[in-house]
C-alpha positions, 0 to 999 in steps of 0.5 A: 812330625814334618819331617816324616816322610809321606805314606807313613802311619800314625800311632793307632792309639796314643799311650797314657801318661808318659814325660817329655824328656831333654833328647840328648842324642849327642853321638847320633851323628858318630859311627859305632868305632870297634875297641882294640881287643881288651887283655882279658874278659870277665863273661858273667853266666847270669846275663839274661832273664831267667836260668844263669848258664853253668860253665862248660870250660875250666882253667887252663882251657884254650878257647876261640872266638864263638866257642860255648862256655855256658849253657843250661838245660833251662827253658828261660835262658840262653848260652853264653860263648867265648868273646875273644880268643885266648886262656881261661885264668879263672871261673868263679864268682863275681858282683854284679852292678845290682849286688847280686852273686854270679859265676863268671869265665875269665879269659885272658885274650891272646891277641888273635881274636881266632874263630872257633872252627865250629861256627857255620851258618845254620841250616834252617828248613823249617820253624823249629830248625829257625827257632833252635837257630836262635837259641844257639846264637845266644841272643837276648833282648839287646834293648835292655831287657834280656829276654831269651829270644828264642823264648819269645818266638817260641810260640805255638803256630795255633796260638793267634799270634799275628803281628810282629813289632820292630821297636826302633823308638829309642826313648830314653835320653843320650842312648842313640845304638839303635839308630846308628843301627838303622842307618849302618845296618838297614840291609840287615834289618831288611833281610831279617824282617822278611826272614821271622815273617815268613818263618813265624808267619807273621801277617802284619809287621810294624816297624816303629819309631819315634819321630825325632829321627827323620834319617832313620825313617828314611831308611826304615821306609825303605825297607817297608816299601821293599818289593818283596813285601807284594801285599804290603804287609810290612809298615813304618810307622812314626810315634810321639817322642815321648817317654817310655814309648819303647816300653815293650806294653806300650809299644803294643798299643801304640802300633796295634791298639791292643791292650796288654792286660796287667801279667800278661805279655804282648803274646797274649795279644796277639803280637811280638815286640823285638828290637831293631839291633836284635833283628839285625843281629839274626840276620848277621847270624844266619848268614855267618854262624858267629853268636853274640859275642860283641854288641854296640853301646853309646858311651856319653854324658858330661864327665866323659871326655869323648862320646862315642858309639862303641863296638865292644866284645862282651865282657869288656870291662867298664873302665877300659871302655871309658878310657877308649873314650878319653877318659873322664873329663872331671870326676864323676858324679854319677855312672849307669849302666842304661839310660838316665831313667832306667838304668843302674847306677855303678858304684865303679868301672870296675864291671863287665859289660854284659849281653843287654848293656846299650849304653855306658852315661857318666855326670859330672856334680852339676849334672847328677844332682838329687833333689832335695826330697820334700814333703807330697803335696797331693799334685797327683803329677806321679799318677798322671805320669803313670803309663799303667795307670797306678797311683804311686803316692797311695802305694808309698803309704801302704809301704810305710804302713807295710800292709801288703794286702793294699800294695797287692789291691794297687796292682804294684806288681805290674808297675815296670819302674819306668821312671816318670812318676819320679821325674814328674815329682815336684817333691823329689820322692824316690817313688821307684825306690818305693815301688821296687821295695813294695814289690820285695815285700810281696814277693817275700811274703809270698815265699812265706807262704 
């Protein structure tokens, strides 16, 4: 940590378990480039956790810019807009990447890129005026997860909620948005931290990163050390490159020592992580009125052609993205949407990108090769690896056996599919795969119930 710069803090308690993985920041050094506007865009109306969004358009209709095509009356959602100007030629539905169903707005772009003449900055006087401003921006979680937003800052005022946490960590390899975002954009994350402060009335906020990104602490000190911050209630602090440390859990006991308890949220601890690039989103929208209708995802890995950062509209599809980039430079192994740990593999290009999306990854043969799976041999690695403390290998053998009552007891529930119990196994098991199957089997016996 040399390179970080003098009075920032530390981690106040280091995470368990975790696994170094190979950086592979290769466009950290590359401007976020805008594609030209596509010809058409295919929006999903399921790009969040919780409720989809019903469409409010149908074919035929002229659409601009920022102008609502979804929405539900559900709590745990968050409307959907126009992202280009132009036709809608179709609703219905599509495939997801993870197989699942979904209506989806097509709209076929007249060039123009035209603003709805509806979009004007929010008027916001007061906690719920901030918190109603945020849903109708249609901002989810940008890091991935796709959370509502509003969701998560709707807390009420006597729930003890004190500390908010500005997660810039960025752990997972190859991905490197978040940090173009830090240094393009710092006066947006400036304005923005000092914004949900004082309208939330946060007490503490702790910006956090890892400390492989010395430009980025630089820039982030800054805005900690801003003179608006006269009680010095803003901090910067540096955490251990390791992965998953930008895992919403773990961040919470890294910058506060807190401990989120298994089904619980950082809420009920008393804190509120958010992404970096989601903050200064908020900024850019309360100062225009224009809503999420484009985001920024890094495009790399051995079989594309030329790595960029890309600024895209939503609804891009995949192809056309990896074409901006050059193409495929050999065939492609394998492609995700994500990160290498976290991420969802594509069976093609042929997907819209989506509100959560932060990268697009394309390996060519020698570099998305499985290991060949070979019997365990009780190293114990996958449990030392385990950020929640499970232990993997036990919860394989209740799947094989199918007893749900031990896979329950083993708490598999809680398990976040993170990875590194899989990237720690000498045997190449497909411990994920086994987690997320353990996980079917409860919830599908629960339904039975």
């Amino acid at each position: 940590m040399s390179n970080v710069p003098k009075g920032v803090l530390t981690a106040v308690k280091k995470v368990r378990g975790g696994v170094k993985v190979d950086h592979h920041k290769n466009t950290a050094d590359l401007e976020v480039v805008r594609m030209d506007t596509p010809q058409k865009v295919v929006i999903p109306m399921q790009m969040n956790i919780g409720a989809p969004c019903e469409p409010v358009v149908k074919v035929g209709d002229e659409v601009a810019v920022g102008q609502l095509i979804g929405d539900t009356d559900k709590f745990v959602s968050a409307p959907i807009h126009a992202t280009v100007s132009g036709k809608v030629t179709a609703v219905g539905d599509i495939k997801m990447p993870q197989g699942i169903m979904s209506k989806a707005v097509t709209i076929e772009s007249d060039g123009e890129m035209r603003l709805w003449e509806g979009i004007e900055p929010p008027k916001v006087d007061s906690r719920e005026d901030f918190i109603k401003a945020v849903r109708n921006s249609g901002l989810v979680g940008l890091g991935g997860a796709g959370f509502p937003t509003h969701v998560k800052l709707n807390f009420p005022p006597d729930k003890g909620i004190d500390t908010l946490v500005i997660n810039a960590a960025e752990c997972e390899p190859y991905i490197t948005v978040d940090y173009r975002e830090c240094i393009d954009n710092s006066w947006d994350i400036l304005s923005a931290v000092y914004m949900i402060k004082d309208m939330l009335g946060f007490k503490n906020v702790v910006i956090a990163a890892e400390d492989n990104k010395p430009e980025a602490f630089k820039i982030l000190k800054r805005i900690a050390d801003d003179k608006e911050d006269v009680n010095d209630e803003v901090k910067l602090m540096v955490l251990e490159s390791k992965y998953p440390q930008g895992a919403e859990k773990m961040m919470v006991q890294s910058a506060t020592g807190r401990q989120v308890p298994p089904g619980k949220l950082p809420a009920d601890v008393g804190c509120v992580v958010m992404n970096v690039a989601s903050v200064a989103f908020l900024s850019r929208y309360m100062k225009t009125g224009k809503p999420l209708v484009s985001r920024s995802l890094t495009v790399d890995g051995s079989a594309i052609a030329n790595p960029k950062n890309v600024r895209v509209p939503i609804g891009t599809n995949i192809g056309e993205i990896i074409d901006f980039c050059g193409g495929f430079s050999q065939d492609p192994c394998k492609i995700i949407m994500g990160g290498p740990m976290m991420g969802v593999s594509l069976v093609g290009t042929d997907f819209p990108i989506l509100k959560q999306n932060n990268a697009i990854l394309a390996f060519a043969k020698d570099d998305a090769t499985i290991k060949e799976e070979t019997d365990c041999i009780r190293c114990g690695r996958c449990a030392a690896a385990c950020p929640l403390s499970l232990t993997p290998t036990n919860i394989v053998r209740a799947v094989k056996a199918k007893d749900t009552s031990v896979m329950n007891k083993m708490g598999v529930m809680v398990c976040m599919e993170c990875g590194s119990c899989a990237f720690s196994c000498p045997a190449g098991k497909p411990l994920v795969q086994y987690m997320r199957l353990a996980k079917s089997m409860l919830r599908e016996e629960a339904a039975k119930k």
